[in-house]
MOPAC internal coordinates of N, CA, C and O (Angstrom, degrees):
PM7 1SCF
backbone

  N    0.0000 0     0.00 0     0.00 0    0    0    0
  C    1.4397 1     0.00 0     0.00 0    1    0    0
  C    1.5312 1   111.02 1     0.00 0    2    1    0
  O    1.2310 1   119.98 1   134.99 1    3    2    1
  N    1.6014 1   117.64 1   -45.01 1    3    2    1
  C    1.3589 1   110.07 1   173.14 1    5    3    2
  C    1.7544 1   119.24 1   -63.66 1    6    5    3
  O    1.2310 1   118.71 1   168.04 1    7    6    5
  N    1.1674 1   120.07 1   -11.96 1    7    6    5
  C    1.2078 1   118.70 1   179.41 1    9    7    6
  C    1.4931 1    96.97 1   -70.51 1   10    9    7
  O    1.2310 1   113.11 1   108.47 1   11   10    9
  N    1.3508 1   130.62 1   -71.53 1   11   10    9
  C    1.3810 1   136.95 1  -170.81 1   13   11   10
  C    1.8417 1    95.67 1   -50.74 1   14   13   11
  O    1.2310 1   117.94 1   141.96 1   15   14   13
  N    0.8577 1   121.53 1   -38.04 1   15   14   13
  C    1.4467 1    94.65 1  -178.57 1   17   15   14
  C    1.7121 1   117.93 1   -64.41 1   18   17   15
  O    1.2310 1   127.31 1   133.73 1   19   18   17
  N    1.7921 1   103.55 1   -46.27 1   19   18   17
  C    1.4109 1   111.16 1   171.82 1   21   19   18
  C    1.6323 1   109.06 1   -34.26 1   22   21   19
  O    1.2310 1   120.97 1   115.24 1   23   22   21
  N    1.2516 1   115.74 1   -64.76 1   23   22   21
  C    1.7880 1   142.46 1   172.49 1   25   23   22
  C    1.5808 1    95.42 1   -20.70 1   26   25   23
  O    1.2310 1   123.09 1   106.22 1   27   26   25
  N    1.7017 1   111.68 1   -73.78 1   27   26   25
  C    1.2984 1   112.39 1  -171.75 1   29   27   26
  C    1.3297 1   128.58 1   -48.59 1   30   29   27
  O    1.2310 1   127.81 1   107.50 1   31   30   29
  N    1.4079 1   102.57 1   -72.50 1   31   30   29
  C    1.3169 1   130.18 1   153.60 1   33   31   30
  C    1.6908 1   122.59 1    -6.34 1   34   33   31
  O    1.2310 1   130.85 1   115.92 1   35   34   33
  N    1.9851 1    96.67 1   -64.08 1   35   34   33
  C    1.2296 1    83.66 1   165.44 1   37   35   34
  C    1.6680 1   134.07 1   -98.17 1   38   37   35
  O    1.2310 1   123.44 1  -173.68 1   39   38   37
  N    1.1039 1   111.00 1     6.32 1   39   38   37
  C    1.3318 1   132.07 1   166.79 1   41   39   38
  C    1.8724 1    96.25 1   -66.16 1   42   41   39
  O    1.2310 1   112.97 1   117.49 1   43   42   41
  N    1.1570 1   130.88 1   -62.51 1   43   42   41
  C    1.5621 1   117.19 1   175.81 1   45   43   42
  C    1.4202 1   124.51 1   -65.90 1   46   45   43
  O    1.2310 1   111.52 1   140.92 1   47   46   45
  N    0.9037 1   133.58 1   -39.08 1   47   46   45
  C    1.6756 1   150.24 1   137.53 1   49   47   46
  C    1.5005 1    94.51 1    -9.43 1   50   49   47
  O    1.2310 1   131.82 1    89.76 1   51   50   49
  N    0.7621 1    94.78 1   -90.24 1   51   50   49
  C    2.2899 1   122.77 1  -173.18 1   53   51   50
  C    1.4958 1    94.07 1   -44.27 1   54   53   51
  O    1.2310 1   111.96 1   135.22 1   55   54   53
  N    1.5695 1   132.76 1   -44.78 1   55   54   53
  C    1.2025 1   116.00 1  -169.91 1   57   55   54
  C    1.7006 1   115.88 1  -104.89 1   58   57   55
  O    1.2310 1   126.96 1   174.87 1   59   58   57
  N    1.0094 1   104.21 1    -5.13 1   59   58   57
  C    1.5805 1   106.25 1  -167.34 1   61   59   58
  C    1.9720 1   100.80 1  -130.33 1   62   61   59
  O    1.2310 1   123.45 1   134.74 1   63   62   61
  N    0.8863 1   110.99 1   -45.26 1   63   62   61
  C    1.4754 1    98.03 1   170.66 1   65   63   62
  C    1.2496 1   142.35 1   -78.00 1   66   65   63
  O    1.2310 1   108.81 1   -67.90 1   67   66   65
  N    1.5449 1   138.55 1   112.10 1   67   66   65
  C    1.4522 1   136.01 1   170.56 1   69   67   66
  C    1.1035 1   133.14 1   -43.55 1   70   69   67
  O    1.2310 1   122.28 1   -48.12 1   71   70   69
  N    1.6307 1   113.24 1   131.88 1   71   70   69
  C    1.1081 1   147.99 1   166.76 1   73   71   70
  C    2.0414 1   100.69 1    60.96 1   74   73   71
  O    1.2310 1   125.63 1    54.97 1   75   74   73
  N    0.9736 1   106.80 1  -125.03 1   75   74   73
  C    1.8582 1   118.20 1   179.39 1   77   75   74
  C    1.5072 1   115.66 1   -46.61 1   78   77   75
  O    1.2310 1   130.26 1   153.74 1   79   78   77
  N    2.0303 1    97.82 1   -26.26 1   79   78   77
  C    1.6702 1    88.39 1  -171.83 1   81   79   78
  C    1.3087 1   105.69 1   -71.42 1   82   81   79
  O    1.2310 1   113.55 1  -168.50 1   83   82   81
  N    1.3056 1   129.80 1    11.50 1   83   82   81
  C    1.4354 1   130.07 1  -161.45 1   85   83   82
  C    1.6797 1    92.22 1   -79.04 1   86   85   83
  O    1.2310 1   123.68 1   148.31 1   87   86   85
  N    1.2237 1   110.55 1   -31.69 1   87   86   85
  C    1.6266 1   113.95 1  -154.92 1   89   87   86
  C    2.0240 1    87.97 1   -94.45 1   90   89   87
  O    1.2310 1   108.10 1  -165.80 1   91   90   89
  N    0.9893 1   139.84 1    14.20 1   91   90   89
  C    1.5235 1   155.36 1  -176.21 1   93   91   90
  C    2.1272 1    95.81 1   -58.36 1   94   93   91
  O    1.2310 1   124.65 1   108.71 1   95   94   93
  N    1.2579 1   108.68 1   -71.29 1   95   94   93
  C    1.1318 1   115.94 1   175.34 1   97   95   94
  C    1.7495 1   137.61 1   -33.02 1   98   97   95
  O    1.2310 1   129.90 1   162.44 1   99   98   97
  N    1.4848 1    98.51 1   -17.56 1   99   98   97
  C    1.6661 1   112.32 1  -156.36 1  101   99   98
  C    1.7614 1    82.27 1   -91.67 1  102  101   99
  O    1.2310 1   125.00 1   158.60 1  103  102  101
  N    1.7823 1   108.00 1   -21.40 1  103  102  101
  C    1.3725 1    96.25 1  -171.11 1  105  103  102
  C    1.9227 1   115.14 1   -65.02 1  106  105  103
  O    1.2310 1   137.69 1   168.80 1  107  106  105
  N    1.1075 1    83.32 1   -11.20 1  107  106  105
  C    2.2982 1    98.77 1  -161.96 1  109  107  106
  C    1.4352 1    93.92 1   -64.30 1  110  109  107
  O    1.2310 1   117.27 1   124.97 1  111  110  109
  N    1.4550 1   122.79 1   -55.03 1  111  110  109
  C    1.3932 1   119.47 1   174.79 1  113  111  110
  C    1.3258 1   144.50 1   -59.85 1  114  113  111
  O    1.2310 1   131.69 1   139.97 1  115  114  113
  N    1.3948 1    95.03 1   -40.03 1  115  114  113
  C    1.2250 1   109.22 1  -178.77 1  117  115  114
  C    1.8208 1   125.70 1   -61.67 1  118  117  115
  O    1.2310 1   132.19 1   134.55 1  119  118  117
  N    2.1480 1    94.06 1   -45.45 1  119  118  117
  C    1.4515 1   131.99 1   147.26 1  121  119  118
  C    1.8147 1   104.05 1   -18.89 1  122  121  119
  O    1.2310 1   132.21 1   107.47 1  123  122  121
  N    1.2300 1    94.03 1   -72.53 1  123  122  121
  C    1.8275 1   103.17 1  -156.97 1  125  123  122
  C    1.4743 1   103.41 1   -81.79 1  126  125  123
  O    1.2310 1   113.41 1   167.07 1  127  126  125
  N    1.7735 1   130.06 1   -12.93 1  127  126  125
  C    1.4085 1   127.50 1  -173.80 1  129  127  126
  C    2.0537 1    89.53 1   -99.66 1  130  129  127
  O    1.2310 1   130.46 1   155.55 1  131  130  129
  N    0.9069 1    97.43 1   -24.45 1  131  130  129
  C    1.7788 1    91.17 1   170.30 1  133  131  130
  C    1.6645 1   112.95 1   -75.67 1  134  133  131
  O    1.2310 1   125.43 1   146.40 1  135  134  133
  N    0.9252 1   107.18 1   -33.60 1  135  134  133
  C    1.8687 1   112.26 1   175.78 1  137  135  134
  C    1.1954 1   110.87 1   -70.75 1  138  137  135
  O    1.2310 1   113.18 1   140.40 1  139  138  137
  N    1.3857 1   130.50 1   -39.60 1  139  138  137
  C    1.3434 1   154.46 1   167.04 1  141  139  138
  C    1.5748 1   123.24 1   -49.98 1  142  141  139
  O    1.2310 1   129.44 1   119.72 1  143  142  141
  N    1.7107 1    99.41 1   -60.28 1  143  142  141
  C    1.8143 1    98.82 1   158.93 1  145  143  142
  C    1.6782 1   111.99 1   -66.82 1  146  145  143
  O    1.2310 1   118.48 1   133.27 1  147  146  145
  N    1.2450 1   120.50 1   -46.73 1  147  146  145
  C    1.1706 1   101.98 1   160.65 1  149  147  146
  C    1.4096 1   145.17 1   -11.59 1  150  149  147
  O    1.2310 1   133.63 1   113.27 1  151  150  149
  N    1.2171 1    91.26 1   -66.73 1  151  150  149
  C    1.4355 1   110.00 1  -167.61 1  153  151  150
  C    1.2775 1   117.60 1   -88.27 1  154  153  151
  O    1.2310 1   120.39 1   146.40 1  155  154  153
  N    1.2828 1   116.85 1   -33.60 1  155  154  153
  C    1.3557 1   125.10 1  -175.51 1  157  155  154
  C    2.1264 1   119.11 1  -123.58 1  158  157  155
  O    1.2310 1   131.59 1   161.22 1  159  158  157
  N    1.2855 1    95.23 1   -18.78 1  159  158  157
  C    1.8796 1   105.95 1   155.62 1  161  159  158
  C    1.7978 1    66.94 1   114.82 1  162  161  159
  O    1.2310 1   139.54 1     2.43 1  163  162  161
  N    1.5914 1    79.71 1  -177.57 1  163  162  161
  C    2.1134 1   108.76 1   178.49 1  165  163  162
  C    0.9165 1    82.22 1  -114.89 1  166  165  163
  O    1.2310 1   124.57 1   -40.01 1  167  166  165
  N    1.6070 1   108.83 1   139.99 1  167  166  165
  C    1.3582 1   144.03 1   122.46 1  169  167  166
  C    1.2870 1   139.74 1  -119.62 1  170  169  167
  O    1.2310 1   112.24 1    12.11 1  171  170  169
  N    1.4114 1   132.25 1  -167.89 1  171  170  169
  C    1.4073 1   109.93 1  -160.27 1  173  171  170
  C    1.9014 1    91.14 1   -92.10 1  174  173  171
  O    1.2310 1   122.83 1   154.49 1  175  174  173
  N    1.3058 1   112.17 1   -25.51 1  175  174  173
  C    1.6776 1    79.72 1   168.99 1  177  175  174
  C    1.5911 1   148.41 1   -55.57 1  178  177  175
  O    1.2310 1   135.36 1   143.17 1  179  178  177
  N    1.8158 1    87.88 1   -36.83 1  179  178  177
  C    1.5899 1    96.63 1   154.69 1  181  179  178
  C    1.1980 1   133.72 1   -67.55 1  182  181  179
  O    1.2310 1   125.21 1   156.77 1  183  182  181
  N    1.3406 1   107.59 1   -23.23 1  183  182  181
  C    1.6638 1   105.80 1   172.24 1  185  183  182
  C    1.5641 1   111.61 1   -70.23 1  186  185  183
  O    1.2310 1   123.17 1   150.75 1  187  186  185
  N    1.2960 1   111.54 1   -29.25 1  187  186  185
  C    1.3651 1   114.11 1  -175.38 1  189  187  186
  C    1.6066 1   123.83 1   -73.58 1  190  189  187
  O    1.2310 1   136.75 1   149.04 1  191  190  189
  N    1.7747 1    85.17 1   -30.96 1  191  190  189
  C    1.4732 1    95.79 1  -179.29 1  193  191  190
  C    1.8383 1   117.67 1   -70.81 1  194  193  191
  O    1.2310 1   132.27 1   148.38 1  195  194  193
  N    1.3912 1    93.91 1   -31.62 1  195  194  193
  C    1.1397 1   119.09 1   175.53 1  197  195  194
  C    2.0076 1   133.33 1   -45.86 1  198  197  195
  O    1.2310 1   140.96 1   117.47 1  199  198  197
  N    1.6151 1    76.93 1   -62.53 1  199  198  197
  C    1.2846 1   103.47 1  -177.49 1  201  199  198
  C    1.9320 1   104.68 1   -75.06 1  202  201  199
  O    1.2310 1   120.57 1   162.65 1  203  202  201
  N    1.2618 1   116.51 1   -17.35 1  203  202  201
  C    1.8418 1   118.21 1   163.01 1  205  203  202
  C    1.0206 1   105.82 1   -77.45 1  206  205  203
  O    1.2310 1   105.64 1   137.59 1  207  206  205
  N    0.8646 1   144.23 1   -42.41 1  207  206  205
  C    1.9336 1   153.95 1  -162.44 1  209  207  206
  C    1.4970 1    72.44 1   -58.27 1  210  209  207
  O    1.2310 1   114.64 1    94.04 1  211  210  209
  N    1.2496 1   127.77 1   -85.96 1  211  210  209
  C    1.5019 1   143.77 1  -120.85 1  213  211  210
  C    1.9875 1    91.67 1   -81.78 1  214  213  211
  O    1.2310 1   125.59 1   149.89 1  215  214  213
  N    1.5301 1   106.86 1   -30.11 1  215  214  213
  C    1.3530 1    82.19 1   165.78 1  217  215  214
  C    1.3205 1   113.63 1  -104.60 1  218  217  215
  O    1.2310 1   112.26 1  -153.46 1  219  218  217
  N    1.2221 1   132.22 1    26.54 1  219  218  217
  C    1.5226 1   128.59 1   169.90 1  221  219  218
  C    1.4950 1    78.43 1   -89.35 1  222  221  219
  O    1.2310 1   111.76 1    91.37 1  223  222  221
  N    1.4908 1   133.13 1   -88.63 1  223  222  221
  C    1.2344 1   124.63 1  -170.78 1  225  223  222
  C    1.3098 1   128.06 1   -13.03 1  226  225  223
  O    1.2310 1   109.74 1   116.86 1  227  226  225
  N    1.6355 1   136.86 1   -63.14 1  227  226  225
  C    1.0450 1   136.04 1  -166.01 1  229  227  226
  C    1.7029 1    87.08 1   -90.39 1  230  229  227
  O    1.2310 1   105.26 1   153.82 1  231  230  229
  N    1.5184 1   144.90 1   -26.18 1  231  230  229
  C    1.4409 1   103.18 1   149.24 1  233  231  230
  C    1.2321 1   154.06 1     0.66 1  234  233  231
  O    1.2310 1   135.55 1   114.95 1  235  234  233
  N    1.7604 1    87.50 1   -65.05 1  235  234  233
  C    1.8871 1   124.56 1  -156.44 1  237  235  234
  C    1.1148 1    95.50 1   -78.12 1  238  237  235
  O    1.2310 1   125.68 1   132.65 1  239  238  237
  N    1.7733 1   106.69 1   -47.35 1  239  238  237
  C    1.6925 1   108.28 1  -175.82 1  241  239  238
  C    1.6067 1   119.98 1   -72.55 1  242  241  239
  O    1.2310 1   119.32 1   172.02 1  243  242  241
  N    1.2878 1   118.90 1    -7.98 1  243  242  241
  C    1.3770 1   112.21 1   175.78 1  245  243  242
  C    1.3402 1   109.32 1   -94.58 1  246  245  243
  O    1.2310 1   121.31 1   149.17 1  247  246  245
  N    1.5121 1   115.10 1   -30.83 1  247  246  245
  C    1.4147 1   117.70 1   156.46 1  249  247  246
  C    1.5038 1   132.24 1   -36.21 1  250  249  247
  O    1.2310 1   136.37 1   132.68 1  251  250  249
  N    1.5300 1    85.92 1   -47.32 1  251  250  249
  C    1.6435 1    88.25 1  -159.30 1  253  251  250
  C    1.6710 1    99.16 1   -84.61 1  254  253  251
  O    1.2310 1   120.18 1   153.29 1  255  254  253
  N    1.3597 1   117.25 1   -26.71 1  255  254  253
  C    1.9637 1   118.55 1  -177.38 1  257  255  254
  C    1.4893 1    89.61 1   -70.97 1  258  257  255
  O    1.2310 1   113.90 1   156.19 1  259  258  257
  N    1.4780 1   129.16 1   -23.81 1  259  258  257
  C    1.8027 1   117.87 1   175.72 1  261  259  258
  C    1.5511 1    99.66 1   -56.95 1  262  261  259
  O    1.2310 1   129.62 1   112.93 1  263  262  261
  N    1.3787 1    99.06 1   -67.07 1  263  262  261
  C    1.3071 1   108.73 1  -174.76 1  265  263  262
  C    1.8473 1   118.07 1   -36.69 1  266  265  263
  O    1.2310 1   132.54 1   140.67 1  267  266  265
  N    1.0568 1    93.37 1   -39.33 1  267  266  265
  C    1.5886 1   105.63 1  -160.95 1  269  267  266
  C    2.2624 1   105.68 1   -72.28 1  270  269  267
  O    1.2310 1   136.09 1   140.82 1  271  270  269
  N    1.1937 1    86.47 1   -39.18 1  271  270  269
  C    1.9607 1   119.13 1  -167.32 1  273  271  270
  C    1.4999 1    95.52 1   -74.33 1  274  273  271
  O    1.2310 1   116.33 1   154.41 1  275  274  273
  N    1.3642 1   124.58 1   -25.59 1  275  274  273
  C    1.5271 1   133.53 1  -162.79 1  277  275  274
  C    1.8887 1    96.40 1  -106.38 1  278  277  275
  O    1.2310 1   134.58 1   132.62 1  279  278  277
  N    1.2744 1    89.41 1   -47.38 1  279  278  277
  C    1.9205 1    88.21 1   165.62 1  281  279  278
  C    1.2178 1   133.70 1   -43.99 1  282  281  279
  O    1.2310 1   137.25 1   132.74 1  283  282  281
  N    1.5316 1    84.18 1   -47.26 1  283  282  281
  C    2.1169 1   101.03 1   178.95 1  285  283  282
  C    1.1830 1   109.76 1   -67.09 1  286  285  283
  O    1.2310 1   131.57 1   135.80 1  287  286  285
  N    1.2124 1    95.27 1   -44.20 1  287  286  285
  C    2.2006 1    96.18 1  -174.15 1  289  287  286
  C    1.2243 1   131.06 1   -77.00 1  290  289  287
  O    1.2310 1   121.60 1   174.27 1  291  290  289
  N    1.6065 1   114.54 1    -5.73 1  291  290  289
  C    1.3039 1   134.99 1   125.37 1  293  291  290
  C    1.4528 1   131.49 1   -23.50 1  294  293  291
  O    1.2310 1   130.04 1    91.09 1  295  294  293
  N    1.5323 1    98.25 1   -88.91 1  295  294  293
  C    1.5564 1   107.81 1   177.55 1  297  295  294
  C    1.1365 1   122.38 1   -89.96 1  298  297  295
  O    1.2310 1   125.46 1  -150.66 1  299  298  297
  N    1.4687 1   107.11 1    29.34 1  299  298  297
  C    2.0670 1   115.81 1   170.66 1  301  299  298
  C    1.3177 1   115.56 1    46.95 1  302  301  299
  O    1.2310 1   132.40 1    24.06 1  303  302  301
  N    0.9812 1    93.65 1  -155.94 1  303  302  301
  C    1.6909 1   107.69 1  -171.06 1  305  303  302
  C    1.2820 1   119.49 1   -81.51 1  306  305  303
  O    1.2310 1   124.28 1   -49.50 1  307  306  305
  N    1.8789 1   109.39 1   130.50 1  307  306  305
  C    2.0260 1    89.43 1  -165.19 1  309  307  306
  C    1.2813 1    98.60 1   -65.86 1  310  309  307
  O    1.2310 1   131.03 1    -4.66 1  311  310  309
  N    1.3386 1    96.33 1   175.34 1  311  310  309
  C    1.8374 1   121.35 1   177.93 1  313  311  310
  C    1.9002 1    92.08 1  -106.11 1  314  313  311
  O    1.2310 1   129.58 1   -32.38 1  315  314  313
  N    1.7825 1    99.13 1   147.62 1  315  314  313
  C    1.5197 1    74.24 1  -163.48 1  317  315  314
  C    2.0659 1    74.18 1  -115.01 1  318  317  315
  O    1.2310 1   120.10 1   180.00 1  319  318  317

């Protein structure tokens, strides 16, 4: 289930936020896999688990700036 949120997450990120905030999302994982070694030490499952989060995330986010780049070229050039 946390994967699909990463997914979402960065799928709205990627489509609705400007410029760098696009990359905003990679922070959610990283956040909750640091609380995690914390709490429980690193190992290579967490690293593993870790390191998918982060590419489901930047997935979502390349998804969603597709999404976003395909929108614009749609509705052309604003009218100001």
């Amino acid at each position: 289930m946390a994967y699909i949120l990463f997914l979402i997450g960065g799928l709205g990120f990627g489509y609705a936020a400007p410029g760098f905030w696009k990359l905003a999302p990679l922070a959610f994982p990283i956040v909750l896999a640091l609380g995690a070694f914390l709490r429980d030490g690193i190992d290579a499952g967490s690293l593993l688990k870790l390191i998918f989060a982060l590419v489901v995330t930047v997935a979502g986010i390349v998804v969603g700036s597709l999404l976003d780049q395909r929108a614009a070229a749609r509705s052309g050039p604003a009218h100001a």
